[in-house]
Structures are given as C-alpha cells and as structure tokens.
C-alpha positions in Angstrom: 0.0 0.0 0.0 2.8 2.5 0.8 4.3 1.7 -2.7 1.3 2.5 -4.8 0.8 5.4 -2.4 4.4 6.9 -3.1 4.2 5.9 -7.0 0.8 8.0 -6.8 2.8 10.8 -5.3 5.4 10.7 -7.4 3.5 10.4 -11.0 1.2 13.8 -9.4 4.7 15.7 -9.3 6.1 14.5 -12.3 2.5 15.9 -13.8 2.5 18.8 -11.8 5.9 19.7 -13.5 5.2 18.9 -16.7 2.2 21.5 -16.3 4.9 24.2 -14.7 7.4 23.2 -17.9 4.9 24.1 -20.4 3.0 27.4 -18.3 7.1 28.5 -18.3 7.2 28.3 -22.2 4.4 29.7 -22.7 5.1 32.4 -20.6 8.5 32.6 -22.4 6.9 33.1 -25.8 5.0 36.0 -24.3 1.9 33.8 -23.7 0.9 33.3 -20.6 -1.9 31.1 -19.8 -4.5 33.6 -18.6 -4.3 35.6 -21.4 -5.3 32.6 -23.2 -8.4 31.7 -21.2 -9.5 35.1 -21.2 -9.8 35.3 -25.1 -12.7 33.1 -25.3 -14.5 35.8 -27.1 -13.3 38.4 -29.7 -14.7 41.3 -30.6 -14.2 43.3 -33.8 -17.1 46.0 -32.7 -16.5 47.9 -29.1 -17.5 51.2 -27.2 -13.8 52.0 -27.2 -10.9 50.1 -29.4 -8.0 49.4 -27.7 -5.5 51.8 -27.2 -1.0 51.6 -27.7 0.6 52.6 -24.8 3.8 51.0 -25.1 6.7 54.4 -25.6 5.0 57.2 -27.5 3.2 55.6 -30.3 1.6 53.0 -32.9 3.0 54.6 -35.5 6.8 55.7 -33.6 6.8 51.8 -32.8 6.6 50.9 -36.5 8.8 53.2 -37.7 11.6 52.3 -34.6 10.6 48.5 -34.6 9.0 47.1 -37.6 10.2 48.4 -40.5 13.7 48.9 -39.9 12.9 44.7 -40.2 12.3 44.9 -44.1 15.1 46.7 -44.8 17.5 44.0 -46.1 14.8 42.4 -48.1 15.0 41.9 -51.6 13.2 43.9 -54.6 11.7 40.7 -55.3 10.7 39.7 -52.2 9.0 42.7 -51.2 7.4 42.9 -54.7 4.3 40.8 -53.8 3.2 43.9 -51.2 4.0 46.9 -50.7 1.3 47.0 -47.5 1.6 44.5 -44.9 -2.2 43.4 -43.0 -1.8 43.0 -39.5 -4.6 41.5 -37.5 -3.6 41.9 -33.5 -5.7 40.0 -30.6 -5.2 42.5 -27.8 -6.0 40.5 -24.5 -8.3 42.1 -21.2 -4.9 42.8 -19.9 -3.5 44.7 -22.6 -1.4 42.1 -23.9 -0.8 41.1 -27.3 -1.9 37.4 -27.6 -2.3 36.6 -31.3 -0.6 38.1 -34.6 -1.8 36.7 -37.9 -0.8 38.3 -41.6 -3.4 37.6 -44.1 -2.9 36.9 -47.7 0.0 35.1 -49.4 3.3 36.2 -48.4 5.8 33.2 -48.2 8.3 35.4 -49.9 8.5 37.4 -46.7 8.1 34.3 -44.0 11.4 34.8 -42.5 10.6 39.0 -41.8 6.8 37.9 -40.2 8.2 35.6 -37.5 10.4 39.0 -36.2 7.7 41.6 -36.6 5.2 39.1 -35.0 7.9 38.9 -32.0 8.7 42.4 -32.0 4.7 43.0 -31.3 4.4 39.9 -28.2 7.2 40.9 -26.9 7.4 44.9 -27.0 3.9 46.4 -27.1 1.4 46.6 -24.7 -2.2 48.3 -25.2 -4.7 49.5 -23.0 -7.8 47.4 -23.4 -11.2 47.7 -25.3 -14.4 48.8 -23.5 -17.1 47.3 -24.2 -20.3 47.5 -22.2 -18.5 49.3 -19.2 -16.1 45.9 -19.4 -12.5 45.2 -20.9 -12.7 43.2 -23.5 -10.4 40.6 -26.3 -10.2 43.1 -29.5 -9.0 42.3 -32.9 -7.4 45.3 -33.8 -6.2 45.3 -38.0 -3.2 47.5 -38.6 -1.2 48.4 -41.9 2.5 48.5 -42.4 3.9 49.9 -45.3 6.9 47.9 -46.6 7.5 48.3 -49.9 10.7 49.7 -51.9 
C-alpha cells in the first residue's frame, strides 16, 4: 500500500511539473496562460478600441521596430506587397496574444516571425471597452513595406 501510495505521489509531481514546464514556455513566448483563457470571445465592434501605450506611439513603434525589419529584403521579395495586414488579438490585460498576416506572403516568412515577436514581446495596449467591461479586441493594422 505504501508503494502504490508513493508511486501516486510521485506520477502527481512529475504531472505537476510537466504542467509548470509548459506554463514556463508559454510564458517565455510571451503567452501566458491567462491571457489565453480570457480570449474566449473576440470582438471586432466595441464602445472603445483598444489603445498603444507602449513608448509614444503606434506609429513611432513601426517606424523604430518594424520596418527597420524589411530593410535587407530583396526587390523581389518585397514585390508581392507593398502593405503588410496586420490583425492583433489585444487580450483584457493589454497584452498582445495573437498576430496573424493575411494573404500570401511566403516570400516574406522569415521577416513575419520577427515583426510578430517584435509586437508579443514589445507592445502593450490598454484594453477595449465594451459595455463598461474590458474586453479581447481584434485590432487590424497596416505597415507599409515596400521599396
């Protein structure tokens, strides 16, 4: 009985780390697993959008941050687009949870996965209003990037 009872022990820690392991790398990634939960519902239509209050502005950040990114890309990889889609899911807390770029731009993969870092890692927003409540927001941005 005291074997199974220790072995019982000893698997609920091993799971109990395991869930610590993964909370830590999603917290790493800039996810953390609140921010998740709390996205169950996303809204595209709000009293008040959510607002950048990470250093002085939306468009300062681009211009410091993001497109200083595109500046070593090619003619003809940039020639697919010369404005980049954004779509941002701005969490309750003001956290940047989700970045997505719509349309076809595998010429530019490499450049996405840094400005989609740049944005987790280095922006945070004060949240939508909605109903007197804070609220997940989809927020669409453009970023010109073209040569």
């Amino acid at each position: 009985m005291l074997q199974t009872h220790t072995i019982n022990n000893f698997m609920l820690s091993l799971n109990m780390i395991f869930i610590k392991k993964i909370g830590l790398v999603l917290l790493l990634l800039g996810i953390s697993i609140l921010s998740i939960a709390q996205c169950e519902k996303v809204y595209t239509k709000v009293d008040k959008i959510a607002e950048f209050k990470s250093g002085k502005s939306w468009i300062h950040f681009i211009k410091q941050k993001l497109v200083p990114v595109f500046e070593h890309a090619t003619t003809d990889e940039l020639s697919y687009t010369s404005n980049l889609d954004i779509e941002l899911i701005i969490d309750t807390s003001g956290k940047v949870v989700n970045v997505k770029f719509p349309g076809n731009l595998t010429q530019i993969t490499k450049y996405l996965k840094v400005v989609e870092n740049r944005i987790i890692q280095n922006t945070l927003w004060n949240p939508a209003i909605k109903d007197g409540k804070k609220v997940c927001y989809k927020s669409k941005q453009v970023l010109s990037i073209g040569k």
